[in-house]
Steps between C-alpha positions, in 0.01 A plus 500: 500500500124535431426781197213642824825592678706639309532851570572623087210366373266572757562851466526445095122363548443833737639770275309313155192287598389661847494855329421464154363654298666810633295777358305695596585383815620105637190303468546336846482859662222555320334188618605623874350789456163352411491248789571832743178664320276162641546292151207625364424341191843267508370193331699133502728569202624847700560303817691258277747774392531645829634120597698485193698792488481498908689189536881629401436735802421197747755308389769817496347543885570150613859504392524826706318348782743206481799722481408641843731352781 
């Protein structure tokens, strides 16, 4: 079984990597927030991070799209 899909270390990758750090609050919401307020001043290292700690979500939303019957 591919690491990608198993379900335990996806969400391992979710809960650490895809929020961290967790204070104030998780960086990727913060990211989220600033790409709903038009990404102004977002440079190429912040839309790096957004794709870094974005990806555990994908990949936690394509094992729940491939659960579906």
């Amino acid at each position: 079984m591919s690491i990608i899909n198993d379900w335990k270390f996806v969400l391992l990758l979710c809960l650490t990597l895809g929020l961290a750090p967790f204070y104030p609050e998780p960086h990727i919401w913060g990211k989220i927030k600033w790409i709903r307020g038009g990404a102004v001043g977002m440079q190429a290292l912040d839309w790096f991070d957004v794709v870094l700690h974005g990806f555990p979500w994908v990949l936690l939303i394509r094992l729940l799209i491939r659960r579906l019957p």
